[in-house]
C-alpha positions as CSV (number, residue, x, y, z in Angstrom):
1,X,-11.4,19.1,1.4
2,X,-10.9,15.6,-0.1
3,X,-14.3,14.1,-0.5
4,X,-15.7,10.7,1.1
5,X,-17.4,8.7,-0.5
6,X,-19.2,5.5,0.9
7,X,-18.9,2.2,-1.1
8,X,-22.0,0.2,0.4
9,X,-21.0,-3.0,-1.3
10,X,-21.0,-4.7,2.0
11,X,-24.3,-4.0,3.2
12,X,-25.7,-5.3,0.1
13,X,-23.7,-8.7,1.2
14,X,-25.4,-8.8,4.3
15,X,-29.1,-8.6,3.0
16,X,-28.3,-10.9,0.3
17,X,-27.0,-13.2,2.8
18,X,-30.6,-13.9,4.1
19,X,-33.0,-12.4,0.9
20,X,-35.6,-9.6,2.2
21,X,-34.5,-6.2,2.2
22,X,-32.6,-6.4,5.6
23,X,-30.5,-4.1,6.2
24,X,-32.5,-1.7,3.5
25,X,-29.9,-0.8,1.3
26,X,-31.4,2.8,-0.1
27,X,-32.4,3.9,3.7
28,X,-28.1,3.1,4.5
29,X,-26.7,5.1,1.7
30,X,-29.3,7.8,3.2
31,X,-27.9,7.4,6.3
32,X,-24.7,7.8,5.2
33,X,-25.8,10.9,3.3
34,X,-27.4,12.4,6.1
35,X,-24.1,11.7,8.7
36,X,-22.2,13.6,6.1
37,X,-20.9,11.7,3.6
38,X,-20.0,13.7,0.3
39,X,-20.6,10.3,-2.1
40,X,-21.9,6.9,-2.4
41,X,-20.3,4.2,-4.3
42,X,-21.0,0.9,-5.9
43,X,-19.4,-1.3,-7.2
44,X,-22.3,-4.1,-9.4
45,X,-20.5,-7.1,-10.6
46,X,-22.0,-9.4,-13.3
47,X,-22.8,-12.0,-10.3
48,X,-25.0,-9.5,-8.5
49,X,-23.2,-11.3,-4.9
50,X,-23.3,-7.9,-3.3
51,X,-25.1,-4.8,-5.3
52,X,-27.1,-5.8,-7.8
53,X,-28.0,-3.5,-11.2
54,X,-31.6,-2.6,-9.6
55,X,-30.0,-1.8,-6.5
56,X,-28.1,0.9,-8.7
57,X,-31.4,2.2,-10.6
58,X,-33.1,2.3,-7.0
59,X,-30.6,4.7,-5.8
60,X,-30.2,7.2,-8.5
61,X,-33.2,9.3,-7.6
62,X,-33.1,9.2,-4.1
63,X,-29.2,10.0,-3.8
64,X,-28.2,14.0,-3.2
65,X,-24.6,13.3,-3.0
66,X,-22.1,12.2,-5.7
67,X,-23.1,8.8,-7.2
68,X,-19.7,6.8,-8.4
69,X,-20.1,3.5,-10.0
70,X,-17.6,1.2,-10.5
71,X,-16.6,-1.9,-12.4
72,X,-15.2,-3.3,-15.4
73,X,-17.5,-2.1,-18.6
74,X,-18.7,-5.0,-19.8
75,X,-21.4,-4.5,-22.1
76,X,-23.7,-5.0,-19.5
77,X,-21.9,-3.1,-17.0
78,X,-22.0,-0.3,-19.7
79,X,-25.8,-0.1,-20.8
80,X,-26.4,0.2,-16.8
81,X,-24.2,3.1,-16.1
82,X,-25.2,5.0,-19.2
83,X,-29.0,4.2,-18.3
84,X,-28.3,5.6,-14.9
85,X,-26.1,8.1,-15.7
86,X,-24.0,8.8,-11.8
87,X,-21.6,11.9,-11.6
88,X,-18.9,9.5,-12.0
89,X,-17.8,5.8,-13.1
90,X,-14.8,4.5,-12.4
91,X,-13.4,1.6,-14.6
92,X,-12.0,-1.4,-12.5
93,X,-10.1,-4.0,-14.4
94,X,-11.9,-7.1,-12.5
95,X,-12.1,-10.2,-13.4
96,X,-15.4,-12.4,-13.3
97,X,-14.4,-14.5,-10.4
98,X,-12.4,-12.5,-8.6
99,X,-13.0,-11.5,-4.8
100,X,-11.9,-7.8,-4.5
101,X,-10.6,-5.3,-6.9
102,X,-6.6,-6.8,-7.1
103,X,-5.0,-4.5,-9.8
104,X,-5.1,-1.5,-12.1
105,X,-5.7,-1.3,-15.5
106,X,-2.4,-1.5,-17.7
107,X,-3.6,1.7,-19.8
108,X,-0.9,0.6,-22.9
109,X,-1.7,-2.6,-23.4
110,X,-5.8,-1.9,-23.2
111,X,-5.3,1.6,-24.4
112,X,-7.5,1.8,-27.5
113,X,-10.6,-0.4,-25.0
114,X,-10.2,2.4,-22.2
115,X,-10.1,5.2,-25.1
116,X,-13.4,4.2,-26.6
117,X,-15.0,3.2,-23.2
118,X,-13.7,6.8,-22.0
119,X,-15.2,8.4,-25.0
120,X,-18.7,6.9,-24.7
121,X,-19.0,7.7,-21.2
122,X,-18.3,11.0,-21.3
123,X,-20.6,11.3,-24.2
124,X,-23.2,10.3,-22.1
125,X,-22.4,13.6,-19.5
126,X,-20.3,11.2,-16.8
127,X,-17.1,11.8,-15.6
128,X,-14.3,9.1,-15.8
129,X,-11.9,7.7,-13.4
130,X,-9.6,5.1,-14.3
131,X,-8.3,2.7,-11.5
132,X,-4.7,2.9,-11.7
133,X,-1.6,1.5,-9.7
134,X,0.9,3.9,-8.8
135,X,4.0,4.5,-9.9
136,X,4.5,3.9,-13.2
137,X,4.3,7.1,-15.0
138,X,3.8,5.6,-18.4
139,X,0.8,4.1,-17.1
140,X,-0.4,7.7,-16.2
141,X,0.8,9.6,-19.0
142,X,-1.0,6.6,-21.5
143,X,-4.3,7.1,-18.9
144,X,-4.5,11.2,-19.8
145,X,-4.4,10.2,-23.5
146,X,-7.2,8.1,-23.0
147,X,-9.1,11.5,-22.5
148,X,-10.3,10.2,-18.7
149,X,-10.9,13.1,-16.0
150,X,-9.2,11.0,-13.6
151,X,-7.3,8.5,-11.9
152,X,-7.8,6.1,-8.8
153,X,-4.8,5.0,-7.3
154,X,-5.2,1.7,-6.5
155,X,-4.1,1.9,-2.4
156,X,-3.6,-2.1,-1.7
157,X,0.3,-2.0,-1.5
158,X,0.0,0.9,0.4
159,X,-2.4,-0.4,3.4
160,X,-0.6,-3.4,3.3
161,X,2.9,-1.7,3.8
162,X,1.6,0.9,6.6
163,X,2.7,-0.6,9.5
164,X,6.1,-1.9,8.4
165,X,7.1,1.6,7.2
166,X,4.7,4.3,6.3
167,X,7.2,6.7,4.6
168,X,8.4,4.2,2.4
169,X,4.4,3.2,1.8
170,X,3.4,6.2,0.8
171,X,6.4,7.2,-1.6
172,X,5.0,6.8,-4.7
173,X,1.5,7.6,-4.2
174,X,3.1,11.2,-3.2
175,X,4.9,11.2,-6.6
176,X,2.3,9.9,-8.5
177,X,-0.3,11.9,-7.6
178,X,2.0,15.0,-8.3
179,X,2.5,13.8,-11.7
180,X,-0.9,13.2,-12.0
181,X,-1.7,16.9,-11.1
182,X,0.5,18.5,-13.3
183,X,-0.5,17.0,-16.2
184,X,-4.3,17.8,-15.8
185,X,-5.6,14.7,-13.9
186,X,-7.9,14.5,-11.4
187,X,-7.0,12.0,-8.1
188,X,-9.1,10.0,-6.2
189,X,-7.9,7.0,-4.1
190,X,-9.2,3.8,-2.6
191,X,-8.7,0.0,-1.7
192,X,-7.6,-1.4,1.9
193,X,-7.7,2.5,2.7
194,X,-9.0,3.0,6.7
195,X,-8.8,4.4,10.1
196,X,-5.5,3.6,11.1
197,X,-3.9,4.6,8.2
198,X,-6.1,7.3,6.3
199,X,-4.7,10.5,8.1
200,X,-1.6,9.9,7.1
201,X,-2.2,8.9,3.4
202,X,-4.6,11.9,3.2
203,X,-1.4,14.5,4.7
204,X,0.9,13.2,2.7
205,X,-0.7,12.9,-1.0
206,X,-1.7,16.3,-2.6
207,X,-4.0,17.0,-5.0
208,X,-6.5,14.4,-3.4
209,X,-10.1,14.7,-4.5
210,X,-12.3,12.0,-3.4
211,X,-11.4,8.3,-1.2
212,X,-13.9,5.5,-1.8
213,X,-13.8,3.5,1.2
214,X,-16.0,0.5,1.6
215,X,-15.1,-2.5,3.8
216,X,-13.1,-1.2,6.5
217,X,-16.0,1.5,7.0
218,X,-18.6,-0.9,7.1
219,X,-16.7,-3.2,9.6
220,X,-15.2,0.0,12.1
221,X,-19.1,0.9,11.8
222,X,-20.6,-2.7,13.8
223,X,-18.4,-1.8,16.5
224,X,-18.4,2.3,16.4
225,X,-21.9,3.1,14.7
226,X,-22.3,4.5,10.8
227,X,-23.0,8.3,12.3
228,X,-19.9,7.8,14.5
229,X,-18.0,6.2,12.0
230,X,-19.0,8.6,9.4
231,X,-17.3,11.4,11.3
232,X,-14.5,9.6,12.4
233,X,-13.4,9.1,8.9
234,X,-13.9,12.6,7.8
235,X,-12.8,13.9,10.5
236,X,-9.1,12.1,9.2
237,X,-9.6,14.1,6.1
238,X,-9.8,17.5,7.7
């Protein structure tokens, strides 16, 4: 079964919005934990505007699920995950002032960066994914070399597309994450992914390991409930 994993980004946003510790942050990634999700994810930027680097120290030790971090590795970025040391980190090509993830890394052009980055993660004990755009095989082919474990496909183009024609949407994440597979590489997905357009991504792309949804969760689970939510979501990857 493809795991979920829950990025809590936006419930950080919320407390931060008014200081205190409201909603508690550790107690809603237990929550999630406990209403079955398989992972948690975070995703600390330099600003701190949502998750914030104690927030990911905080949850370490409490967490009984997969712990993913992502973000661009920065040194600071860097020093955090290998002080923390999560199942897995995923590297996001983000700029400083950008609002959302918006691309994936061009692994040819930052190939000798990702290499060493790769390297020292995985000397550390911590699996690697690489956030990726689909369909480009170069881009994959140069992302195995790099020695990563896997691949993310960045899933913007095809939330965005779902509605005007799904098939068509979904093409190249079904070729891509063949390739993917049958060169040794590990596939997880995320971005824009949610619950009008996740059973279908999830029948039609093989070789799926993990989603990381974050903001449509958060915002299905005001009106639905987390529990409820929780299983609606997983319920789309059975």
């Amino acid at each position: 079964m493809t795991k979920l994993s829950v990025n809590i980004n936006k419930v950080a946003t919320i407390r931060n919005a008014r200081g205190g510790n409201m909603p508690n942050v550790l107690q809603f990634a237990l929550d999630c934990e406990r209403f079955g999700a398989q992972g948690i994810t975070v995703h600390p930027r330099p600003d701190e505007r949502h998750i914030r680097y104690q927030d990911v120290r905080d949850l370490k030790p409490v967490l009984s699920t997969e712990f993913n971090i992502e973000g661009n590795p920065i040194p600071s970025f860097t020093e955090l995950v290998k002080e923390v040391k999560p199942a897995q980190v995923t590297l996001v090509p983000d700029a400083e002032n950008v609002l959302t993830s918006n691309a994936g890394w061009d692994t040819i052009n930052h190939f000798d960066f990702l290499k060493d980055k790769v390297a020292e993660f995985k000397e550390a004990g911590i699996r690697v994914s690489i956030f990726i755009d689909a369909g480009d095989f170069k881009l994959i082919e140069k992302a195995k070399e790099t020695g990563t474990d896997r691949i993310e496909l960045y899933t913007e183009s095809y939330a965005s597309n779902y509605t005007k024609d799904r098939a068509m949407a979904v093409k190249k994440f079904v070729e891509t994450a063949r390739f993917a597979h049958e060169i040794g590489l590990g596939i997880n997905a995320g971005h824009d992914l949610s619950l009008e357009n996740l059973e279908y991504f999830h029948a039609q792309v093989p070789f799926l390991d993990e989603v990381s949804i974050g903001h449509a969760l958060i915002c299905d689970a005001l009106y639905l409930g987390i529990e409820n939510t929780i299983q609606m979501y997983l319920n789309q990857l059975r």
